[in-house]
C-alpha positions in Angstrom: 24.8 -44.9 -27.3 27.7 -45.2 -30.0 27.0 -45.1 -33.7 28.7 -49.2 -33.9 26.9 -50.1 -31.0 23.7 -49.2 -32.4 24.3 -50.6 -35.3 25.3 -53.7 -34.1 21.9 -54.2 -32.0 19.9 -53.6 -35.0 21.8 -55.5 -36.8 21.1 -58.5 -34.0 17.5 -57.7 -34.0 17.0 -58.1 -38.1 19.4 -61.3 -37.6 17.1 -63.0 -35.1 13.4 -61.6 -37.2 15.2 -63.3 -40.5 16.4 -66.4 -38.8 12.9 -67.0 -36.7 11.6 -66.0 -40.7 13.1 -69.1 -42.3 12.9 -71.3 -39.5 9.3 -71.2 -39.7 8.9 -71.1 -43.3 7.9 -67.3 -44.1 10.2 -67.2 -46.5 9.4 -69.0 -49.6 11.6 -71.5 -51.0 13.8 -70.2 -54.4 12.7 -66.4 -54.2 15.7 -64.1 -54.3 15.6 -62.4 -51.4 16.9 -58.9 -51.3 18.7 -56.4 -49.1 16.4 -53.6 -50.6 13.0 -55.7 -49.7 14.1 -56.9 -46.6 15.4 -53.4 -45.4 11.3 -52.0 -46.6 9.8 -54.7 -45.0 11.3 -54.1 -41.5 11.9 -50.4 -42.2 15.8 -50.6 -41.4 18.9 -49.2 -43.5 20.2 -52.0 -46.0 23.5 -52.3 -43.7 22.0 -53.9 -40.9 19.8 -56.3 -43.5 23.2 -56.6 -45.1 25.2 -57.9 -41.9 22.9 -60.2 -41.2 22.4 -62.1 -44.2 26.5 -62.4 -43.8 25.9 -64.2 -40.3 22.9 -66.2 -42.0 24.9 -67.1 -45.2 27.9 -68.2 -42.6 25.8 -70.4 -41.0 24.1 -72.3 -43.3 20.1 -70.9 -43.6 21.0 -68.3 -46.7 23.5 -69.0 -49.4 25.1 -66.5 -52.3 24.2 -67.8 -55.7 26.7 -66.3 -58.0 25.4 -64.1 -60.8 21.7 -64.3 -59.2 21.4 -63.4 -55.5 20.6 -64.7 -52.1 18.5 -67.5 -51.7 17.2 -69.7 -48.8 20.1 -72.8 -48.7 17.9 -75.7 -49.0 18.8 -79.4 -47.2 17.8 -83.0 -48.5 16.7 -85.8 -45.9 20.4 -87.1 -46.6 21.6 -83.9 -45.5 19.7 -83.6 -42.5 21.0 -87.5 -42.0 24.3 -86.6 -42.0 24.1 -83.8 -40.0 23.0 -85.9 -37.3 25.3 -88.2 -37.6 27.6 -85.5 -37.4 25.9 -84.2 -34.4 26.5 -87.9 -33.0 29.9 -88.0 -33.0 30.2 -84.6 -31.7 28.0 -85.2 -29.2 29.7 -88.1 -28.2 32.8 -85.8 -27.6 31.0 -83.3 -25.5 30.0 -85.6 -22.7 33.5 -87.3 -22.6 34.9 -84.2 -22.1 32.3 -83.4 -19.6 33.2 -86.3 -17.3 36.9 -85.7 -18.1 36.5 -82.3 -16.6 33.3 -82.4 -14.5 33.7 -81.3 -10.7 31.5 -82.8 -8.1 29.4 -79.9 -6.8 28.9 -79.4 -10.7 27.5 -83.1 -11.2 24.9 -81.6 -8.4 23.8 -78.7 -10.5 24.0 -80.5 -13.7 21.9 -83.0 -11.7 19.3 -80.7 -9.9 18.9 -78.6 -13.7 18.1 -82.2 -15.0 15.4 -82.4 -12.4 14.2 -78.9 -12.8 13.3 -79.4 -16.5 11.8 -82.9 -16.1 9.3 -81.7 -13.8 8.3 -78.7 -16.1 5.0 -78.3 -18.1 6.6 -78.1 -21.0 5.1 -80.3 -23.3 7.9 -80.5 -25.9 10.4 -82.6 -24.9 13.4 -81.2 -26.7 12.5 -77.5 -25.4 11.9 -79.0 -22.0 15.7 -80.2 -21.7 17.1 -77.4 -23.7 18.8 -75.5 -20.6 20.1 -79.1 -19.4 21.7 -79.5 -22.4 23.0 -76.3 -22.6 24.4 -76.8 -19.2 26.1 -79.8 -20.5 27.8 -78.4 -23.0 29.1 -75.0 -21.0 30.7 -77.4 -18.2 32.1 -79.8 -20.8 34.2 -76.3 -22.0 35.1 -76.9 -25.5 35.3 -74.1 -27.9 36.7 -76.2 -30.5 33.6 -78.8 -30.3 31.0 -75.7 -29.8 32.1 -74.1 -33.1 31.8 -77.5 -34.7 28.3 -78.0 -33.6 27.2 -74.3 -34.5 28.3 -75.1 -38.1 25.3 -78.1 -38.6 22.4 -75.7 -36.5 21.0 -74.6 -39.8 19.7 -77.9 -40.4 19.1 -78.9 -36.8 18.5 -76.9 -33.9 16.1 -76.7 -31.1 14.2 -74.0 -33.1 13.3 -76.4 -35.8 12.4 -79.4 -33.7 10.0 -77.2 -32.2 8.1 -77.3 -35.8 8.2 -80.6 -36.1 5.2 -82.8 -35.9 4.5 -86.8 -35.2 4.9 -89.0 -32.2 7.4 -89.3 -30.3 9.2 -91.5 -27.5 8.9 -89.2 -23.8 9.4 -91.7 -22.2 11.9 -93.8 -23.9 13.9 -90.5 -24.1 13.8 -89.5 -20.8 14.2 -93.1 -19.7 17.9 -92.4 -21.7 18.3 -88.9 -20.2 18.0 -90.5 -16.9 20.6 -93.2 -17.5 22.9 -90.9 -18.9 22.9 -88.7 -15.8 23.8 -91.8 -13.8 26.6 -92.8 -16.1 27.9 -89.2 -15.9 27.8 -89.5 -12.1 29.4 -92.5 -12.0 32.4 -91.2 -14.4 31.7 -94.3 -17.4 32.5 -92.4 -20.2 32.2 -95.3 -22.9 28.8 -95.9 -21.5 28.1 -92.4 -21.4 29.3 -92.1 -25.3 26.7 -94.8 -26.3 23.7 -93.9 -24.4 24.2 -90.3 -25.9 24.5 -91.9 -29.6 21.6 -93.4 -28.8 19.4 -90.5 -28.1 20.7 -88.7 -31.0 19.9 -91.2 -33.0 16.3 -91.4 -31.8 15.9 -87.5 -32.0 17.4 -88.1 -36.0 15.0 -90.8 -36.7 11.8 -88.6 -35.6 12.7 -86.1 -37.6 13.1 -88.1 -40.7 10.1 -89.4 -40.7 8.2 -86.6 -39.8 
């Protein structure tokens, strides 16, 4: 194995313990957080620590406070509000473009993955659709949109729903997730667009309140 391909793994690996780190609150809140005590603590070279904290500063979990030092970026509720309302619109986009370029035989996967997740055990609902959703967005095939989206994941992202605690909707949701489905089958992209607002919006007002 290569010298940059190694690095490059390890660099991966201390990306994804850092991430899964802050996501879950192991980190505290306004502590500078080093490449020397990170690189200790996970016995790595600073490099890989220091490639990583690039990719985490870029998107959004770790920001570079001039003249002090890395620190966790931290997110009011407004924030988070307007990330979802970002998400909304964005979301809205994806599944136009999905029934704009949808085949039919891929409506039958999309439709059969739908089907698949419902019926697992999953209790979480978001985690339960995840790979539906992620279907949604490969077939809609929108770089441009995907970027977009990956700039807001540091404040939402099915890794921190997971955390998130309080009641919420199954069945209203999946009622939606349903309809949507049928909307995408039958090509009605305006109906499509709201349905998918509305789900959002749901999702958005769980988490602000929890």
């Amino acid at each position: 194995m290569s010298e940059d391909i190694m690095r490059s793994t390890m660099s991966e690996k201390v990306y994804e313990v850092l991430k899964e780190k802050i996501i879950y609150d192991q980190i505290p809140k306004k502590e500078k957080i080093t490449e020397q005590g990170i690189a200790k603590q996970l016995k790595v070279s600073p490099t890989p620590v220091r490639e990583a904290f690039k990719r985490l500063t870029s998107e959004g979990f770790l920001e570079q406070v001039p003249y002090k030092g890395v620190f966790l970026k931290e997110y009011s509720q407004d924030d988070i509000r307007e990330a979802y309302l970002v998400r909304q619109k964005l979301q809205g986009v994806i599944i136009q473009l999905l029934i704009e370029k949808i085949k039919d035989e891929e409506i039958e996967l999309l439709e059969k993955e739908l089907q698949n997740c419902l019926s697992s055990e999953e209790e979480n609902i978001f985690v339960r659709l995840h790979s539906y959703y992620e279907m949604i967005f490969h077939l809609a095939k929108s770089n441009v949109v995907m970027q977009s989206l990956l700039a807001i994941n540091a404040l939402i992202n099915i890794d921190i729903l997971k955390k998130v605690k309080g009641s919420f909707d199954n069945d209203k949701y999946i009622f939606n997730c349903l309809k949507l489905m049928d909307t995408i089958k039958k090509r009605h992209i305006t109906e499509a667009i709201i349905l998918c607002e509305e789900m959002v919006n749901q999702t958005m007002e769980y988490v602000l309140q929890n």
